[in-house]
DSSP file (Angstrom, degrees, kcal/mol; ACC not computed):
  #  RESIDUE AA STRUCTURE BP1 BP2  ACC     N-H-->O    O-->H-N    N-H-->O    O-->H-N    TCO  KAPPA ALPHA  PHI   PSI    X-CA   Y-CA   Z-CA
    1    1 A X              0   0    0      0, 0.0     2,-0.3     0, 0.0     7,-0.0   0.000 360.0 360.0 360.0 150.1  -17.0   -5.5   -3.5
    2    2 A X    >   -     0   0    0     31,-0.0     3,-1.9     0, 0.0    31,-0.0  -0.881 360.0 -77.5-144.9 172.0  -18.7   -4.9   -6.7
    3    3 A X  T 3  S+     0   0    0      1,-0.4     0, 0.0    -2,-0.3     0, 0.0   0.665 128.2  49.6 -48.9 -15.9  -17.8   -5.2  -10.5
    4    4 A X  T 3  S+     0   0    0      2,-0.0    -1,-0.4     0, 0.0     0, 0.0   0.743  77.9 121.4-111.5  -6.1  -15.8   -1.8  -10.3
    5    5 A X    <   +     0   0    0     -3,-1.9     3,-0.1     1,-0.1     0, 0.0  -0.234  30.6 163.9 -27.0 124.0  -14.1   -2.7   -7.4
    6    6 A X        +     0   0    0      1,-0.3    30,-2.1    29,-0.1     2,-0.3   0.624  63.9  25.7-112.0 -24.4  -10.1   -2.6   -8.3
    7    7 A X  E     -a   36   0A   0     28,-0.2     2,-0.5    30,-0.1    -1,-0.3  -0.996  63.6-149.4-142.9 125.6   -8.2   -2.7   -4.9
    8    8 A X  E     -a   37   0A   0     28,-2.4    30,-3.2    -2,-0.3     2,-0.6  -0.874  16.4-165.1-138.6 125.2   -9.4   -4.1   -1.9
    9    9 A X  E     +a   38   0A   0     -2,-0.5     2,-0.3    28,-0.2    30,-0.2  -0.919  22.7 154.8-128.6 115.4   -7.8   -2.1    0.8
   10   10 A X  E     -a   39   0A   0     28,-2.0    30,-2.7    -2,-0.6     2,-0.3  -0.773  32.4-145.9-138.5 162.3   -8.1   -3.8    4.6
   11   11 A X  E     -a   40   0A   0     -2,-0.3    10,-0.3    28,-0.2    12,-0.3  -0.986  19.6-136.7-123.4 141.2   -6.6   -4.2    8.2
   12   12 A X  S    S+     0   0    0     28,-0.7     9,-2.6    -2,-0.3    -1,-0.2   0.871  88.9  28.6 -76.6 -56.9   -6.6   -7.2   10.2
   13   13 A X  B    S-D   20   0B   0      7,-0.2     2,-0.4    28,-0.1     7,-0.2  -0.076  74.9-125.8 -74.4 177.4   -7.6   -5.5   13.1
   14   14 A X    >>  -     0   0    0      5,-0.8     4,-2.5    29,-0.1     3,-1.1  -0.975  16.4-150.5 -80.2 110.1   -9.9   -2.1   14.2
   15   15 A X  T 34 S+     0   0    0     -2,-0.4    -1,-0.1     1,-0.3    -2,-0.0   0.905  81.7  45.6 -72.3 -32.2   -8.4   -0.2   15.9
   16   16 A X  T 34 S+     0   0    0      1,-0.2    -1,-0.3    -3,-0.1    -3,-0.0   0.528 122.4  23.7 -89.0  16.9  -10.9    1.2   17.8
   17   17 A X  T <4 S-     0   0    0     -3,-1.1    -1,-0.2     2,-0.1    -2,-0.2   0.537  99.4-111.8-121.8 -27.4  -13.0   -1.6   18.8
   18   18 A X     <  +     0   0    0     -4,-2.5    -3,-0.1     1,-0.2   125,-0.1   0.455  56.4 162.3  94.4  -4.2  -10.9   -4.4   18.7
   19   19 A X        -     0   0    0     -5,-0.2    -5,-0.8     1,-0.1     2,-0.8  -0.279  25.7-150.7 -54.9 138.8  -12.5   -6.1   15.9
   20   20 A X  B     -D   13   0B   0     -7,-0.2     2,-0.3    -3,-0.1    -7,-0.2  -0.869  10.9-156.2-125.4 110.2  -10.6   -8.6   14.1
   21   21 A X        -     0   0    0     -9,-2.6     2,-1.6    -2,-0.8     5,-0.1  -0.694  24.9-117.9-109.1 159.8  -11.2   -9.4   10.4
   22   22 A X    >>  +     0   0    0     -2,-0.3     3,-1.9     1,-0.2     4,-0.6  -0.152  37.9 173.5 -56.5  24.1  -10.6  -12.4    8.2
   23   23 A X  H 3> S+     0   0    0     -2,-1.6     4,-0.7     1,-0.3     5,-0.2   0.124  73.6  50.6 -53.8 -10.1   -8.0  -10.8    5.7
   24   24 A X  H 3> S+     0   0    0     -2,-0.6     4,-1.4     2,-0.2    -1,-0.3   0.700 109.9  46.7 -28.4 -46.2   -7.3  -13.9    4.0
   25   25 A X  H <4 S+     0   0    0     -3,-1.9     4,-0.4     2,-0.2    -2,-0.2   0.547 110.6  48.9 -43.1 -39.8  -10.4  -14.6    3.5
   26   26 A X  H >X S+     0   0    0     -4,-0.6     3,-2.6     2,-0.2     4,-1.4   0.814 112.8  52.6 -89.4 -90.2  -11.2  -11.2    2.3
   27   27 A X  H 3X>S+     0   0    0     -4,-0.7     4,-1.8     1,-0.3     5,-0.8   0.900 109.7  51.9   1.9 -68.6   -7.8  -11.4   -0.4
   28   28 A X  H 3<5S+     0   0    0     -4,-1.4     4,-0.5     1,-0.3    -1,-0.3   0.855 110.2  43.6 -76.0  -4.8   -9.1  -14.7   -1.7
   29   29 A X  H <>5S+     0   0    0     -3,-2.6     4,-0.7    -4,-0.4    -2,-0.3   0.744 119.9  45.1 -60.8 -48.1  -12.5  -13.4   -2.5
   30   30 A X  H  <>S+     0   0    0     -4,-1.4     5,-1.8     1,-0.2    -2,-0.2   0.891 110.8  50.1 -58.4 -46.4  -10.7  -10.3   -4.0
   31   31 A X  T ><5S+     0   0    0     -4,-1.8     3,-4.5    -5,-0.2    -1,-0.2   0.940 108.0  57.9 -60.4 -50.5   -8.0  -12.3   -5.9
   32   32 A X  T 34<S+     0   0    0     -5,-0.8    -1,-0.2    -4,-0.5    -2,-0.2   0.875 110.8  42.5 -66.2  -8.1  -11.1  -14.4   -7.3
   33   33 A X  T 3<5S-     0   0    0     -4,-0.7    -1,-0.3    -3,-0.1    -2,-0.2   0.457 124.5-105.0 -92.0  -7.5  -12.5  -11.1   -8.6
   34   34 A X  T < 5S+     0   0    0     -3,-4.5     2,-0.4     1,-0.2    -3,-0.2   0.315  72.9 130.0  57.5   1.2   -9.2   -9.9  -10.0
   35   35 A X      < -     0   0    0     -5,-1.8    -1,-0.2    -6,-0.2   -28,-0.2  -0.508  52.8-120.5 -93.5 161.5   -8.3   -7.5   -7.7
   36   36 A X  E     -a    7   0A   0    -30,-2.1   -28,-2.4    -2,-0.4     2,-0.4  -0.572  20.6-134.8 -92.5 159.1   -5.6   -6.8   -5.9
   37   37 A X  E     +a    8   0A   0    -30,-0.2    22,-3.3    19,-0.2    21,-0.7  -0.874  17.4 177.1-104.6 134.1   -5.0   -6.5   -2.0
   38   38 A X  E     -ab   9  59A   0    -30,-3.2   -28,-2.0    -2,-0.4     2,-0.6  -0.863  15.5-154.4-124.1 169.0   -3.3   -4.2   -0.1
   39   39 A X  E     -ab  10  60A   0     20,-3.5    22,-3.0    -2,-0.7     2,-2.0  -0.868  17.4-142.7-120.5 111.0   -3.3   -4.6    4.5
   40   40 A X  E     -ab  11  61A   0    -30,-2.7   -28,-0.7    -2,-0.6     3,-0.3  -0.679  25.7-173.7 -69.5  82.7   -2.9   -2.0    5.8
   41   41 A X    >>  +     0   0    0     -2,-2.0     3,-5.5    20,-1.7     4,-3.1   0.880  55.0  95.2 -56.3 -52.5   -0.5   -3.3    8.9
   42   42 A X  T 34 S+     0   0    0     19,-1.9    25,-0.5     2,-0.2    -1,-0.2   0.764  82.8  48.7 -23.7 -54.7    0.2   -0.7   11.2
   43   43 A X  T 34 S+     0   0    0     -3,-0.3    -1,-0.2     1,-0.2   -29,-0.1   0.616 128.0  27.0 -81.3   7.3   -2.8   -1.4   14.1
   44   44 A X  T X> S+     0   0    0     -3,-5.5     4,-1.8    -4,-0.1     3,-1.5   0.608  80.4 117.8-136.1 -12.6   -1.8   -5.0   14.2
   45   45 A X  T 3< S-     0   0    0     -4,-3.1    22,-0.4     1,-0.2    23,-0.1  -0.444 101.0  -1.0 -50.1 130.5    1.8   -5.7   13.3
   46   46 A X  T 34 S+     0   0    0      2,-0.3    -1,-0.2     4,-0.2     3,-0.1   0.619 121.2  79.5  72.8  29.1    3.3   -7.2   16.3
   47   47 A X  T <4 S+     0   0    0     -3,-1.5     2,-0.6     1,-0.3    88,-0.2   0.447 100.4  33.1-113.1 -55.9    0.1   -7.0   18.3
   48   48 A X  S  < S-     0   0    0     -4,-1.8     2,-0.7    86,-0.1    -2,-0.3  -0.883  91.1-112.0-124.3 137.3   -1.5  -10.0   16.7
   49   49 A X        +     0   0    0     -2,-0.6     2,-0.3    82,-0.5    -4,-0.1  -0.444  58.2 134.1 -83.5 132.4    0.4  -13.3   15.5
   50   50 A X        -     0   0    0     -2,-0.7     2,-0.4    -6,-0.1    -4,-0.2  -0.805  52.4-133.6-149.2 164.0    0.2  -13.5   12.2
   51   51 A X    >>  -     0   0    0     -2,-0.3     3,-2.8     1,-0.1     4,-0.5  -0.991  25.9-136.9-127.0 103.8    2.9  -14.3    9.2
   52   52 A X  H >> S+     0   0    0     -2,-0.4     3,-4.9     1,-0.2     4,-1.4   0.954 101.8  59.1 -26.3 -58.1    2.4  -11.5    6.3
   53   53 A X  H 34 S+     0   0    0      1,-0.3    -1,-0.2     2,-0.2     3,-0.2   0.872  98.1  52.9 -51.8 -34.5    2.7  -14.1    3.8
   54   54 A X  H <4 S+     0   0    0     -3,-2.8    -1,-0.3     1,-0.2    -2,-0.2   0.496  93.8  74.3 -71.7  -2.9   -0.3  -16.2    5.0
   55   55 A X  H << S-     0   0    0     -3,-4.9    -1,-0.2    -4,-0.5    -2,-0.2   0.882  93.8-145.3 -79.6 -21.6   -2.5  -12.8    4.8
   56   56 A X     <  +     0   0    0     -4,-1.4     2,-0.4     1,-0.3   -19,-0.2   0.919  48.3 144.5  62.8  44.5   -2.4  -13.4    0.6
   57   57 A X        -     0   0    0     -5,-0.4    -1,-0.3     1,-0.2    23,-0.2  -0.936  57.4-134.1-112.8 173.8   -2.3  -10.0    0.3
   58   58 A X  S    S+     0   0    0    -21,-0.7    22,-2.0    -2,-0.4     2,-0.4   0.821  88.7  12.3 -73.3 -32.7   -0.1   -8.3   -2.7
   59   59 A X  E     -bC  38  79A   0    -22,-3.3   -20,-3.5    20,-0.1     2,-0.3  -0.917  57.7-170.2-169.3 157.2    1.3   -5.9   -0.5
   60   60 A X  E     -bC  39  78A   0     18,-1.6    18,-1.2    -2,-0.4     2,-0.5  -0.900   4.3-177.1-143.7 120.2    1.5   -5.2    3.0
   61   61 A X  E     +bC  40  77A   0    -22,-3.0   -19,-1.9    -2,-0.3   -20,-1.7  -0.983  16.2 172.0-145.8 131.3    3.1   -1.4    4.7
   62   62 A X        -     0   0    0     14,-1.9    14,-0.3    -2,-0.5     2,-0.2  -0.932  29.6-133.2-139.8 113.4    3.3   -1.3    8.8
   63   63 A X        -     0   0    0     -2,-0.5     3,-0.4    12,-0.2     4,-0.3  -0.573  14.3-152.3 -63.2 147.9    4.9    1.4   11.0
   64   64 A X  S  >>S+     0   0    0     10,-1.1     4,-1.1     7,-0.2     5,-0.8   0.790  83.3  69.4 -65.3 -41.2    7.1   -0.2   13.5
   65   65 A X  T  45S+     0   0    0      9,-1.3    -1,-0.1     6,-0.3     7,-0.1   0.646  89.5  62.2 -65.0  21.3    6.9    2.3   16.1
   66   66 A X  T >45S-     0   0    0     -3,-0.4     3,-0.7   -21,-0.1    -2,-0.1   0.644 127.0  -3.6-108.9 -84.3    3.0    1.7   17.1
   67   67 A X  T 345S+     0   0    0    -25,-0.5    -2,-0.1   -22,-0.4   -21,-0.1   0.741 136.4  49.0 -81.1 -16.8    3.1   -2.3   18.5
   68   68 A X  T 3<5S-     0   0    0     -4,-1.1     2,-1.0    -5,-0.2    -1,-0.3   0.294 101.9-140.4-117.1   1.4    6.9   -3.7   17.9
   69   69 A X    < < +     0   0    0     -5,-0.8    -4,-0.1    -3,-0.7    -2,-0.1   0.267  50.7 144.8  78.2 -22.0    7.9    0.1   19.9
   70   70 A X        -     0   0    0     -2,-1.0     4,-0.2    -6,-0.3    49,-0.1  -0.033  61.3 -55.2 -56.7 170.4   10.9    0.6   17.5
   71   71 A X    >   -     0   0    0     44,-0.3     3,-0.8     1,-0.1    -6,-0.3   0.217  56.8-108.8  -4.9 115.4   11.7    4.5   16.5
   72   72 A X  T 3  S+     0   0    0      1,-0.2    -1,-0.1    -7,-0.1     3,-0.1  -0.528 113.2  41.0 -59.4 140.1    9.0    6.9   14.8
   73   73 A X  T 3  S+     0   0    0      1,-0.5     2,-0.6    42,-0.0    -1,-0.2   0.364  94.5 110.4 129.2  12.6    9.8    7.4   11.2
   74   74 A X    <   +     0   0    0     -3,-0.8    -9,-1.3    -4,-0.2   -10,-1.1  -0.981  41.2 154.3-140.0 125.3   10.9    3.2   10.9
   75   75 A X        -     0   0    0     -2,-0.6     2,-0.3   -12,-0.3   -12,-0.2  -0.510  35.8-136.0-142.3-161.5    8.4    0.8    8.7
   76   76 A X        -     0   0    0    -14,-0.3   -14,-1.9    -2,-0.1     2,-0.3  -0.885  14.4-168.8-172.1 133.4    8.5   -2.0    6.9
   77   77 A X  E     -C   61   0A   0     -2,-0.3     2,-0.4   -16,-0.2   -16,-0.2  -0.986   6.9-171.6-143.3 136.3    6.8   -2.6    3.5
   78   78 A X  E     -C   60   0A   0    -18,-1.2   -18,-1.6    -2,-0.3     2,-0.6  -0.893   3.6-175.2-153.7 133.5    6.4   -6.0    1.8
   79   79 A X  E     -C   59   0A   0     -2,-0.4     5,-0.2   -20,-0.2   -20,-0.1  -0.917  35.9 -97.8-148.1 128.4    5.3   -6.9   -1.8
   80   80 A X    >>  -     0   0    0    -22,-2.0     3,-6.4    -2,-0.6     4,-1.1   0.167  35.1-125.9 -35.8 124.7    4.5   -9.9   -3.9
   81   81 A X  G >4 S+     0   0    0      1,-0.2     3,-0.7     2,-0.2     4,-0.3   0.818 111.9  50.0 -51.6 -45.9    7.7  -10.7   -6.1
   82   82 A X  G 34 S+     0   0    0      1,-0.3     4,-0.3     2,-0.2    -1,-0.2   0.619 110.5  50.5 -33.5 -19.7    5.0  -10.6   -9.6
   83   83 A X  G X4 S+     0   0    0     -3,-6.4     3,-1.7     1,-0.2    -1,-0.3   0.969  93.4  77.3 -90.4 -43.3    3.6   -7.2   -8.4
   84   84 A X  G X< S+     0   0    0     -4,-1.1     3,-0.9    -3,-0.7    -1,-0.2   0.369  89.5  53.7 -62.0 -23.4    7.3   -5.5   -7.9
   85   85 A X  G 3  S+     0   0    0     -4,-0.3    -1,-0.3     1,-0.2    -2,-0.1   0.885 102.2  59.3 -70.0 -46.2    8.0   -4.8  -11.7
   86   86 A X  G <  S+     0   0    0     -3,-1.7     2,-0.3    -4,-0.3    -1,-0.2   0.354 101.5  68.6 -67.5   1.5    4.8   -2.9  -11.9
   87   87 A X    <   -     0   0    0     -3,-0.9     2,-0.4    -4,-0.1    11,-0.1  -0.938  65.5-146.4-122.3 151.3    5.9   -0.3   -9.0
   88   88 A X        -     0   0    0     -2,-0.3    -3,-0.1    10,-0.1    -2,-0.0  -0.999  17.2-106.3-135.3 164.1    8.2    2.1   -9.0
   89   89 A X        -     0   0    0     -2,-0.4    16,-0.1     1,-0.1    17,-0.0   0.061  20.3-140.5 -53.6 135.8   10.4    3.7   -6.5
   90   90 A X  S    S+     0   0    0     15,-0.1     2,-0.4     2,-0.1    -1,-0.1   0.910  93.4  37.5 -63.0 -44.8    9.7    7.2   -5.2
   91   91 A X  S    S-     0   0    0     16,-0.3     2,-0.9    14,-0.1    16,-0.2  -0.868 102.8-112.0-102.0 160.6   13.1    8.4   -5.3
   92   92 A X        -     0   0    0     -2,-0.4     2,-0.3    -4,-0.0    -2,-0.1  -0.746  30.5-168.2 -88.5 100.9   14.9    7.2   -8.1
   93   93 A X    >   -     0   0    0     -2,-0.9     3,-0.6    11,-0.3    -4,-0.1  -0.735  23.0-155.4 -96.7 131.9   17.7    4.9   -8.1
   94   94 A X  G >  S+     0   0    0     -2,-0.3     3,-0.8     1,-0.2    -1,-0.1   0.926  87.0  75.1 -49.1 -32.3   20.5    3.7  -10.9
   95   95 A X  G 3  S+     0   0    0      1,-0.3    -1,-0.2     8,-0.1     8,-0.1   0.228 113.7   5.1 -78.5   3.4   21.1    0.3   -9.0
   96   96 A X  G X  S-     0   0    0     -3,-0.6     2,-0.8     8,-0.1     3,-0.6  -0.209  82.2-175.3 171.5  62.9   18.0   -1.6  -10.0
   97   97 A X  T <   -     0   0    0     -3,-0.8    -3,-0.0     1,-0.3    -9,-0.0  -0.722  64.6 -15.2 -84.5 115.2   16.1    0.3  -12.2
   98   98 A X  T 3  S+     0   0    0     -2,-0.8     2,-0.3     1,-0.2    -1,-0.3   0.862 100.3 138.0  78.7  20.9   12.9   -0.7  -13.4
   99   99 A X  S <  S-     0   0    0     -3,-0.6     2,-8.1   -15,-0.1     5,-0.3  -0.986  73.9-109.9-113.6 118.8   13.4   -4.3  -12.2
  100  100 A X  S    S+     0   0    0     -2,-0.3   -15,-0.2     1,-0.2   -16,-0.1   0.304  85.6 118.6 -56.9  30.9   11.3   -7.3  -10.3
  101  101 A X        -     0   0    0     -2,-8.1     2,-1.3   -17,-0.2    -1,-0.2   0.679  61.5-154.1 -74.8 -30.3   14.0   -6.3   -7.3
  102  102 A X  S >  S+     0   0    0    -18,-0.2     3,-0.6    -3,-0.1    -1,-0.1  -0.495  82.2  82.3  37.8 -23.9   12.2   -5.3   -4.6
  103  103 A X  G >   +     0   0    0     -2,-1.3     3,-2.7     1,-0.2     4,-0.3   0.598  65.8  90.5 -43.3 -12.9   15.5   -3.4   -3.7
  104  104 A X  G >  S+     0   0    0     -5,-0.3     3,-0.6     1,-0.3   -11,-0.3   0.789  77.0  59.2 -56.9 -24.1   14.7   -0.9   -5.7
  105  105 A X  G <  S+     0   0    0     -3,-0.6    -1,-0.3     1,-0.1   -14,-0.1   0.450  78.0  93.6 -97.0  22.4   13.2    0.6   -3.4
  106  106 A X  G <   +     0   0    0     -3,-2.7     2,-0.9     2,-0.1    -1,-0.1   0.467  50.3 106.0 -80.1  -1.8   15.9    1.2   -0.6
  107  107 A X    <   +     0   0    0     -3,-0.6   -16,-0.3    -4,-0.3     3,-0.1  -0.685  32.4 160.1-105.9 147.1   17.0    4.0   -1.2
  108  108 A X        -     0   0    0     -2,-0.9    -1,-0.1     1,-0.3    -2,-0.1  -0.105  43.4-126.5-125.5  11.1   15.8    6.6    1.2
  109  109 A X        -     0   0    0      1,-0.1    -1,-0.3   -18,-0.0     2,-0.1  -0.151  70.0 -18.1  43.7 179.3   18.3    9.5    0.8
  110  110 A X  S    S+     0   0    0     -3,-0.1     2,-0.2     0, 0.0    -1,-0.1  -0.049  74.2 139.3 -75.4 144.4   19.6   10.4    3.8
  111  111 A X        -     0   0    0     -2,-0.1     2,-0.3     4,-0.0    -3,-0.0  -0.865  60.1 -70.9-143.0-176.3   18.3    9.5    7.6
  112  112 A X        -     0   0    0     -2,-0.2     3,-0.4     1,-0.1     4,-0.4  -0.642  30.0-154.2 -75.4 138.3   19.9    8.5   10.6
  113  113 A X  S >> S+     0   0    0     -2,-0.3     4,-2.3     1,-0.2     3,-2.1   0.900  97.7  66.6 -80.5 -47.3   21.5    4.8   10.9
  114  114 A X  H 3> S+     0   0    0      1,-0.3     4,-0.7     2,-0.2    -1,-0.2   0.593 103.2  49.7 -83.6   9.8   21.2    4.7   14.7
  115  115 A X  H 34 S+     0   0    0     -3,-0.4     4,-0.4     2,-0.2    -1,-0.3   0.872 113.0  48.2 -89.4 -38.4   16.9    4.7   13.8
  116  116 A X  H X4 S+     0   0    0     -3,-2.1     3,-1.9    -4,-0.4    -2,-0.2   0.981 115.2  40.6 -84.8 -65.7   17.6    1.9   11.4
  117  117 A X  H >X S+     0   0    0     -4,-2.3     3,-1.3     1,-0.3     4,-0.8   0.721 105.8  68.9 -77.9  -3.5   20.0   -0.3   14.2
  118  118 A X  H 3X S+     0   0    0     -4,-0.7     4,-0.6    -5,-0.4    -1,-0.3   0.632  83.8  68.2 -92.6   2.4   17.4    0.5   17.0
  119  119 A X  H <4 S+     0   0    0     -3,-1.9    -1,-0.3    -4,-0.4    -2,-0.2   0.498  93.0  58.5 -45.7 -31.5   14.9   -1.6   15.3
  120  120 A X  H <> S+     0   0    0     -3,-1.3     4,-3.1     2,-0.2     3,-0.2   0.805 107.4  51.4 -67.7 -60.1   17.2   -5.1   16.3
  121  121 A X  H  X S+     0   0    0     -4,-0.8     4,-1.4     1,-0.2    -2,-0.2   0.724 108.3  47.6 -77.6  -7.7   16.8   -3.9   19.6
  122  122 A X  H  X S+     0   0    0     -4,-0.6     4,-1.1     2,-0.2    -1,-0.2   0.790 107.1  57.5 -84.1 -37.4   12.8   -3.6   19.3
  123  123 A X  H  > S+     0   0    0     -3,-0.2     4,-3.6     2,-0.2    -2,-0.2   0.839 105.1  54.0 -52.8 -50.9   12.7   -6.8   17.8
  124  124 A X  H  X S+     0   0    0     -4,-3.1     4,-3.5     2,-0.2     5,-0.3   0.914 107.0  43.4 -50.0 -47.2   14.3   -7.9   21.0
  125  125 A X  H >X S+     0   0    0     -4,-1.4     4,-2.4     1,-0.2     3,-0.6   0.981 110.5  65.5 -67.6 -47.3   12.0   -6.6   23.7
  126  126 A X  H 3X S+     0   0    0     -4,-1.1     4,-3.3     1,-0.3    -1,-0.2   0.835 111.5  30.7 -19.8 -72.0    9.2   -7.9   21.4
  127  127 A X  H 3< S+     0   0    0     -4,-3.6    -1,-0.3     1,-0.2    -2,-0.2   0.673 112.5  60.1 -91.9  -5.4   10.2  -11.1   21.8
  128  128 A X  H << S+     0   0    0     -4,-3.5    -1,-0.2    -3,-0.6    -2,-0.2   0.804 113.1  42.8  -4.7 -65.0   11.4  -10.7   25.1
  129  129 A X  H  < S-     0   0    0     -4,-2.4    -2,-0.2    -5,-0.3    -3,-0.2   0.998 109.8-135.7 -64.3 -68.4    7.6   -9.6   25.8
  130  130 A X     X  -     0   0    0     -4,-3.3     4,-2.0    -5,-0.1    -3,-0.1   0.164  11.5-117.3 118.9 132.1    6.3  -12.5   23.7
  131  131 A X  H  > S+     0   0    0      2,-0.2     4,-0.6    -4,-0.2   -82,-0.5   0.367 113.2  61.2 -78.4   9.0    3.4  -11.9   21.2
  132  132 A X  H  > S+     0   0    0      2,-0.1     4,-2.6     3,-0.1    -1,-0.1   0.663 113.8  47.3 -89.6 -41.5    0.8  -14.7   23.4
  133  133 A X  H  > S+     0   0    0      1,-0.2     4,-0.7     2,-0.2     5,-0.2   0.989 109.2  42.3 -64.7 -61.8    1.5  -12.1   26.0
  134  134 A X  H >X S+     0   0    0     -4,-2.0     4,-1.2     2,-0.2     3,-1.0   0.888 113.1  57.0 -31.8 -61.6    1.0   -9.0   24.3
  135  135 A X  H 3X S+     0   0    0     -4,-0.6     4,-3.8     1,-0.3    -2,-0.2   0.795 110.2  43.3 -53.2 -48.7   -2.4  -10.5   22.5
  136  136 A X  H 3< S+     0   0    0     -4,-2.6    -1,-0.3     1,-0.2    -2,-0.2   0.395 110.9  57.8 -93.2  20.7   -4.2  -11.5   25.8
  137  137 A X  H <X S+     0   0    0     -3,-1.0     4,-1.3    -4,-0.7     3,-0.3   0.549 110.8  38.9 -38.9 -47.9   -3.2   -8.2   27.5
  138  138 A X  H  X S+     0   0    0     -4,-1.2     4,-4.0    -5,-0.2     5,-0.3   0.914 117.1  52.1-100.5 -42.2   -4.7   -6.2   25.1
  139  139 A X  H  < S+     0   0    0     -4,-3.8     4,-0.2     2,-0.2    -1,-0.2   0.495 107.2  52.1-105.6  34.5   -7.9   -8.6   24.7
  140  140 A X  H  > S+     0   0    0     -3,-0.3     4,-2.3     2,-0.1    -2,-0.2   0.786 113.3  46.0 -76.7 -66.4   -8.6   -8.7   28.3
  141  141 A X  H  X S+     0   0    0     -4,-1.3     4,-1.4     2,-0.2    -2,-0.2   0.717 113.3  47.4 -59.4 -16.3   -8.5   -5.0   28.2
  142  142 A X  H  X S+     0   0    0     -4,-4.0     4,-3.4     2,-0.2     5,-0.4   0.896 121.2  38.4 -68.0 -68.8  -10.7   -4.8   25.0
  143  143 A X  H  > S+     0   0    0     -5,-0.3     4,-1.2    -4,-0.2    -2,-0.2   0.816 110.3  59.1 -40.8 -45.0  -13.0   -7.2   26.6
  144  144 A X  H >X S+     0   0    0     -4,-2.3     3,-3.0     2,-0.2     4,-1.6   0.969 115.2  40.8 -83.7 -83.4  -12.6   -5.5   30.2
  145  145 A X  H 3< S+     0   0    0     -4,-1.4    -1,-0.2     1,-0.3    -2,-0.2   0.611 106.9  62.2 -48.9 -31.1  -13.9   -2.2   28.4
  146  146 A X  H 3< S+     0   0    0     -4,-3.4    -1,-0.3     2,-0.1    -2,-0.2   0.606  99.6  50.4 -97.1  16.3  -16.3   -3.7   26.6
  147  147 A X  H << S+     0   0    0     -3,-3.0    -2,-0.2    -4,-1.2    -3,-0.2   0.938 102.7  59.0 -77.1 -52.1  -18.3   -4.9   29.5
  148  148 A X     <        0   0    0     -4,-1.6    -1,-0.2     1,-0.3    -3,-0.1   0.800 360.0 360.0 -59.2 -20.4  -18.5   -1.6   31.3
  149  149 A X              0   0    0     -4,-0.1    -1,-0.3     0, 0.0    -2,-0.2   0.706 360.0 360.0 -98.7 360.0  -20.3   -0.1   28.0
């Protein structure tokens, strides 16, 4: 980061190596600098356990359908209550205009519900599956692959 650094824009994981980086760590160096973070979720939500809120970053956007399996097109977005005044919604809503709600941004026009309820059941298998499971499954097979190279 340097002095013109504004936004400090991270993953925990790589995906294509398997690397796993400190994003807390990187967020509280950022924060001390005044910038904000945002994590980029997607190649590790509900691959590695982790609780959003402990990454410190300001805001946080993960597809579902890549590690937690649910429906393409179905995400999850989640942002620090201070930041929420300071965004606004992409489509435009009456119901919470222009307010620290963090509903303001649900409405989606129209999609299919049954995308929305198959998400419960993605949740399920998840934890079905177990996220200890998942985690050394995937980094035996990281490891596994990086031995042969």
């Amino acid at each position: 980061m340097t002095y013109n650094t504004r936004v400090a824009h991270v993953t925990p994981i790589i995906n294509w190596n398997g690397q796993i980086l400190p994003v807390k760590k990187i967020a509280e160096k950022a924060h001390l600098r005044g910038n904000e973070v945002v994590v980029d979720g997607a190649p590790s939500f509900a691959q590695l356990d982790f609780k959003v809120p402990d990454l410190g970053a300001d805001y946080f956007a993960t597809s579902l359908h890549k590690w937690l399996y649910a429906p393409i097109g179905t995400g999850m977005r989640s942002v620090k209550k201070n930041k929420i005044k300071g965004l606004y919604p992409l489509f435009a809503t009456n119901e919470y205009p222009l307010k620290d709600d963090i509903r303001k941004f649900e409405h989606l026009g129209t999609r299919p519900f049954f995308i929305e309820q198959a998400i419960g059941k993605a949740i399920e298998f998840h934890e079905m599956i177990g996220i200890e499971r998942k985690q050394q499954r995937l980094h035996y097979l990281k490891n596994y692959w990086m031995g042969k190279v």
